[in-house]
Backbone as CSV, one residue per row, in Angstrom:
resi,resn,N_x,N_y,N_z,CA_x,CA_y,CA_z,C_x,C_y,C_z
1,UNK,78.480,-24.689,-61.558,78.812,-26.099,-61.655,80.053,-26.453,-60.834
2,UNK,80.583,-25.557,-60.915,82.285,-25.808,-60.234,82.235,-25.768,-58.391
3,UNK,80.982,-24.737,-58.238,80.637,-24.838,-56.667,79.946,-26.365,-56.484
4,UNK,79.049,-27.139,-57.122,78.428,-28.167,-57.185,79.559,-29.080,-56.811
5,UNK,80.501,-29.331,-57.722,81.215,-30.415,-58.338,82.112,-30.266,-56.766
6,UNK,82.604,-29.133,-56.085,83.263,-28.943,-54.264,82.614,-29.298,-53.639
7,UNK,81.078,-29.048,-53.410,80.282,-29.470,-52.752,80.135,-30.798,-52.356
8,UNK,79.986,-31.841,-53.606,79.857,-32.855,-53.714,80.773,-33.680,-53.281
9,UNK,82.038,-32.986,-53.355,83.611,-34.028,-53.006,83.600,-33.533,-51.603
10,UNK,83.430,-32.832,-51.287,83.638,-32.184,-49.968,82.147,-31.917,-48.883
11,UNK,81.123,-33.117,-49.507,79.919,-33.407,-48.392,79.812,-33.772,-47.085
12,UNK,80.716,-34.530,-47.115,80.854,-35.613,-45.931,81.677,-34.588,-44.557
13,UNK,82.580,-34.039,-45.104,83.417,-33.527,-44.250,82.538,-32.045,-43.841
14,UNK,81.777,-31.091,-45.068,80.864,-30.361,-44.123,79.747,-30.914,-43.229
15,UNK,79.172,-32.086,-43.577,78.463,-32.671,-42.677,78.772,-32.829,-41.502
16,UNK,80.112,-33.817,-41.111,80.926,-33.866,-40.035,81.088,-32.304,-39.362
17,UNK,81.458,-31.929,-39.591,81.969,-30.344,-39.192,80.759,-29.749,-38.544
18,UNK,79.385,-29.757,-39.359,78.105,-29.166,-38.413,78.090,-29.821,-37.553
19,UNK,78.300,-31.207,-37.382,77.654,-32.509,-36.502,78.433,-32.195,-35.317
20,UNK,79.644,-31.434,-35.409,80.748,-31.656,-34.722,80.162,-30.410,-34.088
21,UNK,79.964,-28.877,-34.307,79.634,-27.841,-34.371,78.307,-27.887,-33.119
22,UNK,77.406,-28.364,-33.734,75.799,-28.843,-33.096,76.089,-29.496,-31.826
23,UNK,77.036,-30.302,-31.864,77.350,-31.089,-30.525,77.843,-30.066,-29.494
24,UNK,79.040,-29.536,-29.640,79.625,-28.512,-29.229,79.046,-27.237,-28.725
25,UNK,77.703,-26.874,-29.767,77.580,-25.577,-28.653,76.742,-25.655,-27.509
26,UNK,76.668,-26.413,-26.982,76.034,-26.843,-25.605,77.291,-25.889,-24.271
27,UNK,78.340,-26.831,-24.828,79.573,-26.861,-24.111,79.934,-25.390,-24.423
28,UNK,79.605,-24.645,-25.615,80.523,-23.314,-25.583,79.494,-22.034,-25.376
29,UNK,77.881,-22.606,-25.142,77.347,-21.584,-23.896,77.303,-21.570,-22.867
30,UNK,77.767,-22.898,-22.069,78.652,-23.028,-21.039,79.399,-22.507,-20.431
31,UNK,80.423,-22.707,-21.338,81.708,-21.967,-21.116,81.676,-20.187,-21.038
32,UNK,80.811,-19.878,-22.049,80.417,-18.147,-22.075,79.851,-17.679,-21.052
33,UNK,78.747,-18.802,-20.410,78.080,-17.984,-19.040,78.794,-18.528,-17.982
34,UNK,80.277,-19.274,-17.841,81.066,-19.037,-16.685,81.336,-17.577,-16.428
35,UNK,81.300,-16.741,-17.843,82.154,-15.642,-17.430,81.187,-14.723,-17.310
36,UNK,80.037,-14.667,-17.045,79.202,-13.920,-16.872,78.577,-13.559,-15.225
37,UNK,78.413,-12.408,-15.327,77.786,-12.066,-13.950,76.389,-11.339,-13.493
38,UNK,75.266,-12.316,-13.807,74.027,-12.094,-13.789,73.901,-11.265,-12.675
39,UNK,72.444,-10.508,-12.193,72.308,-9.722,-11.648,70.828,-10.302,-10.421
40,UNK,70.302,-11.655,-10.949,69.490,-12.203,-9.774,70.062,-13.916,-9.564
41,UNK,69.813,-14.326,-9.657,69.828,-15.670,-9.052,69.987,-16.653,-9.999
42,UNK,69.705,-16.668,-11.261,69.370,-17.397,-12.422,70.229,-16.775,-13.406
43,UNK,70.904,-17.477,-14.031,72.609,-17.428,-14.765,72.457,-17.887,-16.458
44,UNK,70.931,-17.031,-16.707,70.271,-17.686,-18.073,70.218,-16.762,-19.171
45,UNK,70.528,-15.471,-18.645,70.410,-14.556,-19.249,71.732,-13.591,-19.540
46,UNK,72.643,-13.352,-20.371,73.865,-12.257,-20.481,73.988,-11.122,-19.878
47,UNK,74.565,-10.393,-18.761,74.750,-9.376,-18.008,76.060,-8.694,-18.077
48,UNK,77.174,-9.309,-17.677,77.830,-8.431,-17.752,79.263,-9.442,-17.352
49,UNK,80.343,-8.937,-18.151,81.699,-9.907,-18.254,82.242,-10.179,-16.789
50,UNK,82.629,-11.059,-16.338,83.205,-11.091,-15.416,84.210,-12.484,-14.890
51,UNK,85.414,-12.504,-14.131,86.172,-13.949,-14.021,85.664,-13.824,-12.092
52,UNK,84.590,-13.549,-11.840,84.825,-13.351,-10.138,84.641,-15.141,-9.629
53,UNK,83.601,-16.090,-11.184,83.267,-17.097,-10.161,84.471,-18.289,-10.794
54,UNK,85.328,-17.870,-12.034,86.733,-18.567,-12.054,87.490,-18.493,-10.632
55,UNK,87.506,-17.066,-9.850,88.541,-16.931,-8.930,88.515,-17.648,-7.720
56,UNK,87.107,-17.831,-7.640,86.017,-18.323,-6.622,85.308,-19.750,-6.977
57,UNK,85.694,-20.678,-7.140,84.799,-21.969,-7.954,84.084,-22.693,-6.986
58,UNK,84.862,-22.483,-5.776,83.887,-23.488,-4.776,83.080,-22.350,-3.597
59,UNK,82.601,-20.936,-4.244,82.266,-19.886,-3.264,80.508,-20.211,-3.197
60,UNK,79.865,-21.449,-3.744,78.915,-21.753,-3.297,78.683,-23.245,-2.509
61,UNK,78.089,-22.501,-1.269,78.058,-23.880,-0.050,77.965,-25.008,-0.534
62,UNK,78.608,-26.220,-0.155,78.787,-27.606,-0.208,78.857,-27.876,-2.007
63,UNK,78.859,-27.077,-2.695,79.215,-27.444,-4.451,80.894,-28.172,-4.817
64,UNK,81.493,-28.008,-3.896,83.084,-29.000,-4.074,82.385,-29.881,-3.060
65,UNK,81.983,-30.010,-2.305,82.080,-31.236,-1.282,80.872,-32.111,-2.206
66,UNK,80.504,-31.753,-2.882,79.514,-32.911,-3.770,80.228,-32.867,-5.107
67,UNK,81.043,-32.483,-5.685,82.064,-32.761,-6.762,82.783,-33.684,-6.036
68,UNK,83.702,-33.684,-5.247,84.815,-34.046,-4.729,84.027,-35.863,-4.685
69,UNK,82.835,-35.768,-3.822,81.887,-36.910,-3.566,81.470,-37.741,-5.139
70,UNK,81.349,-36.788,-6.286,81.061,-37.518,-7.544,82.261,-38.481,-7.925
71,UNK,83.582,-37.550,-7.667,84.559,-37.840,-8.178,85.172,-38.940,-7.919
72,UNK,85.130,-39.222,-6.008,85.267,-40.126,-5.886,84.768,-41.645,-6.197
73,UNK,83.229,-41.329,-6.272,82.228,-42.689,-6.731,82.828,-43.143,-8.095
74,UNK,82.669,-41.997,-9.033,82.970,-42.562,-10.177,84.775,-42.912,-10.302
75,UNK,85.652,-43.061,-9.745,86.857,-43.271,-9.729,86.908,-44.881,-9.032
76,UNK,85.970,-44.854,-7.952,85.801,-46.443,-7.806,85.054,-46.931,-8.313
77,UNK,83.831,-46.794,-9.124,82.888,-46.866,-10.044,84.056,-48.085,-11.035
78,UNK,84.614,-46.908,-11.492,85.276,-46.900,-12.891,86.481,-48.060,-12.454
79,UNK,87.054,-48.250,-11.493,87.689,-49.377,-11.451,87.012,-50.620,-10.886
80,UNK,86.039,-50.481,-9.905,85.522,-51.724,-10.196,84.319,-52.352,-11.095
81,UNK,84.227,-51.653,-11.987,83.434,-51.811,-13.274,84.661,-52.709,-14.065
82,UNK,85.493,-51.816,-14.417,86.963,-52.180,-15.205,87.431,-53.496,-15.186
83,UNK,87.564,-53.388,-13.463,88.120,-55.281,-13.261,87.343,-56.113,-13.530
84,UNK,86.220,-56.139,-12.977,84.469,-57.374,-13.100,84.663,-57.540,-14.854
85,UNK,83.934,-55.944,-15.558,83.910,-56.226,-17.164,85.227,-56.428,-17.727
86,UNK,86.077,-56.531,-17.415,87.603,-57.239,-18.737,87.380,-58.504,-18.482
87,UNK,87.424,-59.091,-16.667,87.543,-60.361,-16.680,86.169,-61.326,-17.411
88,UNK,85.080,-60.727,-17.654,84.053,-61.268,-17.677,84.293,-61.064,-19.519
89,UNK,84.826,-60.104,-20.169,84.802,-60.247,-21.178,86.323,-60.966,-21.907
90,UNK,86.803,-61.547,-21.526,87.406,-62.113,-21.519,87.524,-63.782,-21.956
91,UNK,86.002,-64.031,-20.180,85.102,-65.238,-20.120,84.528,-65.683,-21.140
92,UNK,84.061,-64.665,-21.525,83.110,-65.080,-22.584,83.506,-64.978,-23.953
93,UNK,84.471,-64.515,-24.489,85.700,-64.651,-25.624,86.424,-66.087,-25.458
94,UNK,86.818,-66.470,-24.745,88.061,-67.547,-24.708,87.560,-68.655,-24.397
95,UNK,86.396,-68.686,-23.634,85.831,-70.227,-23.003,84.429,-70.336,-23.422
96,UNK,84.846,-71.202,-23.085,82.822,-72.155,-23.977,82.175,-72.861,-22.523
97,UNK,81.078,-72.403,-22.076,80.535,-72.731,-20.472,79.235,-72.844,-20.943
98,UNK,78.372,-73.272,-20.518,76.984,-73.676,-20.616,76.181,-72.210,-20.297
99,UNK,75.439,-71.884,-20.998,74.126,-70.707,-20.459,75.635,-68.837,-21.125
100,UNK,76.305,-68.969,-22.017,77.165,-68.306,-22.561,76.558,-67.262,-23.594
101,UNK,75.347,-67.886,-24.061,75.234,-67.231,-25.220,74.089,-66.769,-23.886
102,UNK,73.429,-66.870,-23.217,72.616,-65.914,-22.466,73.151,-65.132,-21.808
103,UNK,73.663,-65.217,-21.018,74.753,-64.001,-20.597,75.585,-63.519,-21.437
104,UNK,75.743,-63.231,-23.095,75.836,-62.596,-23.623,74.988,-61.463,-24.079
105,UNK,73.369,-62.559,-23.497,72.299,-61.435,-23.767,72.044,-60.567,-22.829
106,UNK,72.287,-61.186,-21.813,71.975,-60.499,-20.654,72.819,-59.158,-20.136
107,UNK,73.879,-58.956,-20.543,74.983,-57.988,-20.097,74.131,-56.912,-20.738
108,UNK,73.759,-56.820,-22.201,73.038,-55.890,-23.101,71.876,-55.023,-22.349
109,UNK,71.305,-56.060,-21.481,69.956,-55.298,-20.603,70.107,-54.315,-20.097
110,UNK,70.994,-53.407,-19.558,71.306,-52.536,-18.671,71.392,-51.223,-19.785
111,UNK,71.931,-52.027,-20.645,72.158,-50.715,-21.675,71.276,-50.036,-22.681
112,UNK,70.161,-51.358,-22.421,69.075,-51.257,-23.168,67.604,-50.423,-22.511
113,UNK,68.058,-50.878,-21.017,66.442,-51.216,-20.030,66.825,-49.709,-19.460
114,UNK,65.734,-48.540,-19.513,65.846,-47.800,-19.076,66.547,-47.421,-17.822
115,UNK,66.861,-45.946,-17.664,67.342,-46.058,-16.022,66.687,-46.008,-14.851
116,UNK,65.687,-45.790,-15.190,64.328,-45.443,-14.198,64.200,-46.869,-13.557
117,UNK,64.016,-47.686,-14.523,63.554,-49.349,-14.558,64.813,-50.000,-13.449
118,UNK,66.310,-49.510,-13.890,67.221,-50.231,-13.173,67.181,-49.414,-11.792
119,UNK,66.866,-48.279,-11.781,67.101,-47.281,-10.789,66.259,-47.670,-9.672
120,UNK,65.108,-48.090,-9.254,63.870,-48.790,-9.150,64.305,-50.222,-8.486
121,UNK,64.670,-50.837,-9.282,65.790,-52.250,-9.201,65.936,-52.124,-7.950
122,UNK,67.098,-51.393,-7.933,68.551,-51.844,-7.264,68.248,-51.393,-5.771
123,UNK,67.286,-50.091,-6.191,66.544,-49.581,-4.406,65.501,-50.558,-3.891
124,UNK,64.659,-51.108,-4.409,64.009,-52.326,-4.273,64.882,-53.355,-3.395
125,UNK,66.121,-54.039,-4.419,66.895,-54.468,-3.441,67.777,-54.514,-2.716
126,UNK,67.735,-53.056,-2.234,68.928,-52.488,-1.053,67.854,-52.526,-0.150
127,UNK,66.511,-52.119,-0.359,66.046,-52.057,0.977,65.134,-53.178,1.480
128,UNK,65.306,-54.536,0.272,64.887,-55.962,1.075,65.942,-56.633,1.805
129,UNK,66.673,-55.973,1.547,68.384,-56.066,1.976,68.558,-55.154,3.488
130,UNK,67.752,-54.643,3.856,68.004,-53.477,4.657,69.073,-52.358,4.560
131,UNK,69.649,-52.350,3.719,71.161,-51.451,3.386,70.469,-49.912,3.945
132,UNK,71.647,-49.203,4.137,71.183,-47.962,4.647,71.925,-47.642,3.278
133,UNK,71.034,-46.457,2.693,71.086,-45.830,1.327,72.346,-44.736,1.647
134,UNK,73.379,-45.235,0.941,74.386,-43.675,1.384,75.434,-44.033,-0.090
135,UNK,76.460,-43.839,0.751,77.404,-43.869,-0.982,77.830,-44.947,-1.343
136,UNK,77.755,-46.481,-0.192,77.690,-47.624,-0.713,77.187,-48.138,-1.937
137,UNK,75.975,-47.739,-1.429,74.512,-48.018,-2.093,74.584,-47.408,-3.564
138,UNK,75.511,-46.165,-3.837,75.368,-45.696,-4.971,76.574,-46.198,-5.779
139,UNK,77.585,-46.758,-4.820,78.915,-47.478,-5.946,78.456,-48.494,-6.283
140,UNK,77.297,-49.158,-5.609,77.261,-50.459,-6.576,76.266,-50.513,-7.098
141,UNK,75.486,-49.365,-6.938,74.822,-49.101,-8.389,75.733,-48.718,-9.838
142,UNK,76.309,-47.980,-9.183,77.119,-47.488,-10.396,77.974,-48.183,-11.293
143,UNK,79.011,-49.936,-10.414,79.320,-50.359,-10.748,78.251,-51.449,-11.555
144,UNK,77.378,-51.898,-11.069,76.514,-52.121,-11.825,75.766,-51.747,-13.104
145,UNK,75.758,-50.425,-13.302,75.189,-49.834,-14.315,76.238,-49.501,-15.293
146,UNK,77.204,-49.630,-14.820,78.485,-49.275,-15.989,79.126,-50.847,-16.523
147,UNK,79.125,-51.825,-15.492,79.434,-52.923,-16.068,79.658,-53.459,-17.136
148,UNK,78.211,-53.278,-18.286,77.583,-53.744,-20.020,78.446,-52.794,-20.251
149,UNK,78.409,-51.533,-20.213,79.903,-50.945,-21.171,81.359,-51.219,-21.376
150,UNK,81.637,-51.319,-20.139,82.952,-52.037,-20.226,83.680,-53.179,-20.600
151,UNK,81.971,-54.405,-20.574,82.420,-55.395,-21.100,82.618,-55.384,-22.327
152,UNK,81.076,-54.454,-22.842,81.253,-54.560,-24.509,82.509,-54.346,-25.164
153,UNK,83.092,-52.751,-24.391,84.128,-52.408,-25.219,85.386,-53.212,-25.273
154,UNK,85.707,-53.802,-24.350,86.785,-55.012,-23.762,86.415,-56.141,-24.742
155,UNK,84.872,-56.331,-24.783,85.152,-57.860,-25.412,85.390,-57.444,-27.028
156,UNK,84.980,-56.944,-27.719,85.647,-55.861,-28.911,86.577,-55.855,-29.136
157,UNK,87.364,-55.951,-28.570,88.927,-55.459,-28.425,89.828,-57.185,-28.187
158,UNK,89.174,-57.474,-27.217,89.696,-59.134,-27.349,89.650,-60.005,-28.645
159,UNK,88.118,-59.751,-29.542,87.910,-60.403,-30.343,88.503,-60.171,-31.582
160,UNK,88.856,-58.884,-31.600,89.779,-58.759,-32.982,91.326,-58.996,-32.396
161,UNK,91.702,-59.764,-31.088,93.054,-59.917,-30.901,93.348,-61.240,-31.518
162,UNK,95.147,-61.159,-32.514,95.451,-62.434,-32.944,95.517,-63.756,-32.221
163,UNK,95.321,-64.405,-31.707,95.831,-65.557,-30.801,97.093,-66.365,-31.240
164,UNK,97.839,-66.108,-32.468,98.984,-66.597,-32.433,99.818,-65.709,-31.811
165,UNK,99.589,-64.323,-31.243,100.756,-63.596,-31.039,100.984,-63.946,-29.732
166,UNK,99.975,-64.887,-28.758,100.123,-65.239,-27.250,100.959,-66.417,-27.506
167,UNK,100.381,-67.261,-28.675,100.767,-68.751,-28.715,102.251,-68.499,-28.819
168,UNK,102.883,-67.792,-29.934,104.238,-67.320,-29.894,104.982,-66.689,-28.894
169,UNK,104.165,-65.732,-27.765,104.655,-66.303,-26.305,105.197,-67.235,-25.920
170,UNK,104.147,-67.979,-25.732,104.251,-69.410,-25.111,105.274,-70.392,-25.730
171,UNK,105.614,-70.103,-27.108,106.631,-71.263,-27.576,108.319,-70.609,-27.264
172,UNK,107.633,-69.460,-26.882,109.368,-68.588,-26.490,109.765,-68.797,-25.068
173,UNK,109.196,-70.005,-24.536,108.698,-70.406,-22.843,108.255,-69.739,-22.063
174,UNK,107.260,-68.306,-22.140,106.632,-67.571,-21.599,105.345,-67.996,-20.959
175,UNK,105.579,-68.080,-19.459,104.448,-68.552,-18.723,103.217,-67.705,-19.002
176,UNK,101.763,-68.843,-18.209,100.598,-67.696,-18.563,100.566,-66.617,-18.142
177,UNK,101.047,-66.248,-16.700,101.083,-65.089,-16.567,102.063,-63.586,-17.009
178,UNK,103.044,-64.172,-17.570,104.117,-63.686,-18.201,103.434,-63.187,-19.381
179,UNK,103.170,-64.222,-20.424,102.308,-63.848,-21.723,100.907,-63.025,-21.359
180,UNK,100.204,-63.272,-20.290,98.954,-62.483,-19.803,99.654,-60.681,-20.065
181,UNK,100.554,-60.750,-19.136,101.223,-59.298,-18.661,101.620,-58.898,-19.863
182,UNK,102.919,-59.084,-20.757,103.658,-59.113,-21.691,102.756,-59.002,-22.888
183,UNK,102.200,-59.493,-23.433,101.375,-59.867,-24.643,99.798,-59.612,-24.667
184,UNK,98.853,-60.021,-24.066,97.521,-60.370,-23.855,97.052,-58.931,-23.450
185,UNK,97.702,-58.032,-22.436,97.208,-57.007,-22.015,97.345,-55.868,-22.230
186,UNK,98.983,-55.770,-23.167,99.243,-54.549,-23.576,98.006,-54.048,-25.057
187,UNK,97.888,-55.883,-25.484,97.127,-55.371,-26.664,95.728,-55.166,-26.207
188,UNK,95.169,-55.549,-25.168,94.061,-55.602,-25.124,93.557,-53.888,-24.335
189,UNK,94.883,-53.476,-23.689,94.441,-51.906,-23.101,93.715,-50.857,-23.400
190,UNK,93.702,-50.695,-24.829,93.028,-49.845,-25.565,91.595,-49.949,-25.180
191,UNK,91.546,-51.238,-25.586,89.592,-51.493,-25.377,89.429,-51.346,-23.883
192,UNK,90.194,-51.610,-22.946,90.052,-51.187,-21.443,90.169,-50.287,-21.074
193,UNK,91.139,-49.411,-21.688,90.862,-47.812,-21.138,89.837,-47.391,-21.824
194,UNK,89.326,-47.668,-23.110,87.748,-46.804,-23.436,86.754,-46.907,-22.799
195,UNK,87.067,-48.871,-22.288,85.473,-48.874,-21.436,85.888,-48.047,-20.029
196,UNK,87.086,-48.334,-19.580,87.128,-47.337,-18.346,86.719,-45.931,-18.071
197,UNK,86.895,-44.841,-19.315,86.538,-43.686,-19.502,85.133,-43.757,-19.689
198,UNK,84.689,-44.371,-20.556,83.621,-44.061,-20.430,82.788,-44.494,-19.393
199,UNK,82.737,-45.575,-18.277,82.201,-46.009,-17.096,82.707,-44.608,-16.266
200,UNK,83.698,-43.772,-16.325,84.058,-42.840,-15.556,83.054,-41.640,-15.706
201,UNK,82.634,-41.632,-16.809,81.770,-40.572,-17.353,80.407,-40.738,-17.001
202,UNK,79.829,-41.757,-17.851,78.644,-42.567,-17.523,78.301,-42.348,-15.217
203,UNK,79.257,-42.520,-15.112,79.050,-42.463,-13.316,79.090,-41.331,-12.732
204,UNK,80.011,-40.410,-13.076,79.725,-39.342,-12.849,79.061,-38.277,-13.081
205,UNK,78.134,-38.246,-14.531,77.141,-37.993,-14.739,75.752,-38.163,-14.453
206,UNK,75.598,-39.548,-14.006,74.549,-40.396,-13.440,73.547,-39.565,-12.681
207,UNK,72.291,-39.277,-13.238,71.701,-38.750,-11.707,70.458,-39.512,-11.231
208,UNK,69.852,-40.071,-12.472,68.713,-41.122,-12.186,68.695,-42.352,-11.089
209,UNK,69.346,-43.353,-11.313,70.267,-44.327,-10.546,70.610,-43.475,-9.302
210,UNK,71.437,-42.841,-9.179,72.044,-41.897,-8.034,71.057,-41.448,-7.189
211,UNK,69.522,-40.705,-7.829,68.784,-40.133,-7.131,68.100,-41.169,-6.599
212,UNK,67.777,-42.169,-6.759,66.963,-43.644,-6.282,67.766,-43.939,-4.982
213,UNK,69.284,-44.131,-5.298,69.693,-45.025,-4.043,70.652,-44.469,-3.179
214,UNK,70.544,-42.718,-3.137,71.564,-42.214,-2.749,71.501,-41.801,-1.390
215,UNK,69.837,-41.982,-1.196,69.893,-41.443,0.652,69.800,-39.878,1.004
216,UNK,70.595,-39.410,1.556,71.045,-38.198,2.049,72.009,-37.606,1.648
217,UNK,72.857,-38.647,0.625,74.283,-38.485,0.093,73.963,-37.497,-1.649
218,UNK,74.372,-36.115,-1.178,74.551,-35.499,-2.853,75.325,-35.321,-3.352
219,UNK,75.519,-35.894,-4.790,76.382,-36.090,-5.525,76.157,-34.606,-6.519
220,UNK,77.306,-34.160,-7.811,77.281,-33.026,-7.933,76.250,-32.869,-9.078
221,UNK,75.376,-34.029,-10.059,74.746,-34.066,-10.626,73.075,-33.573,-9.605
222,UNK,73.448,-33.958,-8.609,71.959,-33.897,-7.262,72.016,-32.595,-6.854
223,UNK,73.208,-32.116,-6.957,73.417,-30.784,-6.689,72.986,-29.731,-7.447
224,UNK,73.183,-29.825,-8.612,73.016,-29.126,-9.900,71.081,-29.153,-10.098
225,UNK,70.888,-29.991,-9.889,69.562,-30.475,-10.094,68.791,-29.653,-8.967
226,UNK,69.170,-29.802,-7.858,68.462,-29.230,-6.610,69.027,-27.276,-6.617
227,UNK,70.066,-27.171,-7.304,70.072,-25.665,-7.646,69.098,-25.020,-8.185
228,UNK,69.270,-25.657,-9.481,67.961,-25.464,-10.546,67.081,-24.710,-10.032
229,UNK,66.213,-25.271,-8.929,65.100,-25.216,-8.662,65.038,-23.571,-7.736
230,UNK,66.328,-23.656,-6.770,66.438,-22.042,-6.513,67.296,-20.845,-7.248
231,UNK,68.020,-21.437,-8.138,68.979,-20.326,-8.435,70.012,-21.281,-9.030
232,UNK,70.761,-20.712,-10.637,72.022,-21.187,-11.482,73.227,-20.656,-11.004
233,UNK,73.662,-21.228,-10.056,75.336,-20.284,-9.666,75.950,-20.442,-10.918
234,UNK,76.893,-19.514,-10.984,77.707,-19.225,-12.195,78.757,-20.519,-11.895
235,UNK,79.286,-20.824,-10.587,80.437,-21.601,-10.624,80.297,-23.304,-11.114
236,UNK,78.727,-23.401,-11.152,78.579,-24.525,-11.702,78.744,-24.845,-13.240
237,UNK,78.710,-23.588,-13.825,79.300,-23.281,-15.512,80.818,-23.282,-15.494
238,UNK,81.117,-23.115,-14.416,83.354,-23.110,-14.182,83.569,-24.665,-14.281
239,UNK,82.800,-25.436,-13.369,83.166,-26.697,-12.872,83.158,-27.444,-14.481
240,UNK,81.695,-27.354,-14.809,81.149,-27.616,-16.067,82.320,-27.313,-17.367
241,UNK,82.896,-26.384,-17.220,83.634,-25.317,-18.391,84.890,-26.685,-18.053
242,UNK,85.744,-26.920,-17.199,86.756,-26.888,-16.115,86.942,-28.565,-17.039
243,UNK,85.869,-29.070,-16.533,85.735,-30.424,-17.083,86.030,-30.571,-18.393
244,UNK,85.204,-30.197,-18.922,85.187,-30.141,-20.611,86.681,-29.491,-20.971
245,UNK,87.529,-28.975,-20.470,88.823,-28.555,-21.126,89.866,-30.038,-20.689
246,UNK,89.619,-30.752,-19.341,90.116,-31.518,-19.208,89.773,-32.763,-20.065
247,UNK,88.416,-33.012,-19.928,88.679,-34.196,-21.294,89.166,-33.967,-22.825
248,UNK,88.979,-32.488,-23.276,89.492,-32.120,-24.233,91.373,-32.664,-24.340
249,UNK,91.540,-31.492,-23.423,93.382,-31.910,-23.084,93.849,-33.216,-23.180
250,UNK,92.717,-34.370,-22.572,93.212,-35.770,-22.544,92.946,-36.727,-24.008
251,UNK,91.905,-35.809,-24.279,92.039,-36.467,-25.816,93.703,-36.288,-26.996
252,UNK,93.662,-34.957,-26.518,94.662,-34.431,-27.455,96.039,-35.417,-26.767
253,UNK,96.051,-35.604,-25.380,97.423,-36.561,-25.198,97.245,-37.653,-25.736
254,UNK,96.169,-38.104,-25.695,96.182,-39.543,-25.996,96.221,-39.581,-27.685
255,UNK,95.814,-38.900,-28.503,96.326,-38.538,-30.308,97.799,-38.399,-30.181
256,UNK,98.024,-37.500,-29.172,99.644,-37.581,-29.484,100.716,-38.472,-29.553
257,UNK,100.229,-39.512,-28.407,101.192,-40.620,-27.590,101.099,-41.494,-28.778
258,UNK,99.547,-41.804,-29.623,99.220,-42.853,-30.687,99.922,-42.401,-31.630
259,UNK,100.686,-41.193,-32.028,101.189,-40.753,-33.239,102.326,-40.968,-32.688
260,UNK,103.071,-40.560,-31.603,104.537,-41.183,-31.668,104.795,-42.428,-31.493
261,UNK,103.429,-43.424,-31.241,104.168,-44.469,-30.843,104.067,-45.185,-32.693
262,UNK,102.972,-44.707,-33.780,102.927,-44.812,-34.390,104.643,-44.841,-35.213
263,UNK,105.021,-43.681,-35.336,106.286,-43.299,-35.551,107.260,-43.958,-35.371
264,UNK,107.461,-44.667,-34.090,108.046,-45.350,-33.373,108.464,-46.772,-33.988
265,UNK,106.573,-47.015,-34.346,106.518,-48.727,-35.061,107.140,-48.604,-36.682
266,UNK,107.175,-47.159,-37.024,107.603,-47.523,-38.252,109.046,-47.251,-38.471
C-alpha cells in the first residue's frame, strides 16, 4: 500500500521522466555511434571504440561545406523570418484593418498544410518566375515556411503584454520610439527569441522544402540523405552529437540568466 500511495503522488513526474528519457535516446545513440568505428561503410552496427572521426569531423568530402551552407540559410532564414513575423504580429495585436481575422487564418496554413504541398508551391512559383533554383530560392522558402511560427510565438507574447506599462511610458514623456525600445521590446523578447530559435531549427533541419527548390545547392540535411544511400560516415554522428550539446549548453544559459535575473527582481 505504501508503494501505491508513492506511486500515486509521484505519477506525473515518472511519467515526465520516461517522456523525457524516450525523447532522448535518439540523441544518445547518436552520440554512442560518434565514437564508434565500423568496419564497412554503414555506421549501424557497434564495432569498435574509437575518437578518430571527433579528431577528424570534416574528413568526409564537401560534409562542412554543406553544414557551413545550412548554417548560413538558416541564420538568414531565422532573421528574416524574425523581422516580417514580430512586425506582422504585432499588426495584428494592436490594430483593427479590414480582412484581420483572415489573415489570422491564413498565417496557420503553413503550419498546418503539409510540406510536400508547400514544397511543390513555392517551386511552381520560382519557376513561373524563371528564378534559377540555388540558395536564393531556398531562403525564401525557408523564410516563408518559418514565418507562422514566429508570428504565433510573438503574437503570444504581445497578447499577454500589459498596455499600461507603455502608456506609463508615455506619460513619463517617452516618445514612441523610446517606449518601443525601452518598454514594448524588452518585454516582448522572450516570445521573439523562441520564435527565432525555433525558425533557426525548423530551417536548418528542413529537407523537404529544401529538396524542391534547392537546385544543385546541398544543404547538410541533402547531404545526410544522399549519404544514406551509399554509406553512414561516422562524422555525421559528431556533427549530429556536436549540435545537440550546443543547444543543450544554450538551454542551460538561458535557465541561468532567468534565475539571476529572477534574483535580481526580488
Amino acid at each position: 500500500m505504501a508503494f501505491v500511495r508513492w506511486l500515486r503522488r509521484h505519477l506525473v513526474v515518472i511519467a515526465g521522466l520516461l517522456t523525457l528519457a524516450y525523447l532522448l535516446l535518439p540523441n544518445i545513440v547518436v552520440t554512442v555511434f560518434s565514437f564508434n568505428k565500423p568496419k564497412g561503410r554503414f555506421n549501424y552496427s557497434w564495432q569498435e571504440f574509437s575518437t578518430d572521426a571527433w579528431k577528424d569531423p570534416c574528413g568526409v568530402a564537401d560534409m562542412c561545406g554543406s553544414l557551413s551552407l545550412s548554417l548560413q540559410i538558416a541564420a538568414w532564414a531565422t532573421i528574416g523570418a524574425t523581422v516580417l513575423g514580430t512586425m506582422i504580429a504585432f499588426a495584428l495585436v494592436r490594430y483593427r484593418f479590414r480582412a484581420r481575422g483572415a489573415v489570422n487564418s491564413l498565417i496557420f496554413l503553413p503550419m498546418a498544410m503539409p510540406e510536400v504541398v508547400m514544397a511543390a508551391s513555392l517551386l511552381t512559383l520560382f519557376l513561373n518566375l524563371g528564378a534559377q533554383l540555388g540558395f536564393w530560392t531556398v531562403l525564401i522558402a525557408h523564410i516563408m515556411f518559418c514565418l507562422s511560427f514566429v508570428v504565433t510565438a510573438v503574437k503570444a507574447r504581445v497578447m499577454s503584454m500589459d498596455p499600461r506599462l507603455e502608456q506609463a511610458a508615455q506619460d513619463l514623456y517617452a516618445g514612441p520610439v523610446q517606449t518601443f525600445l525601452r518598454v514594448t521590446l524588452p518585454i516582448a523578447a522572450p516570445g521573439i527569441a523562441a520564435g527565432a530559435l525555433l525558425a533557426f531549427a525548423l530551417s536548418f533541419d528542413d529537407f523537404i522544402i529544401t529538396n524542391f527548390n534547392a537546385g544543385s545547392t546541398v544543404t547538410f540535411p541533402m547531404f545526410v540523405w544522399g549519404s544514406a544511400q551509399r554509406g553512414t560516415p561516422v562524422q555525421i554522428n559528431v556533427i549530429g552529437t556536436a549540435m545537440f550539446l550546443v543547444a543543450v549548453l544554450l538551454v542551460l544559459a538561458g535557465m541561468l540568466i532567468g534565475k539571476r535575473r529572477n534574483k535580481r527582481a526580488k
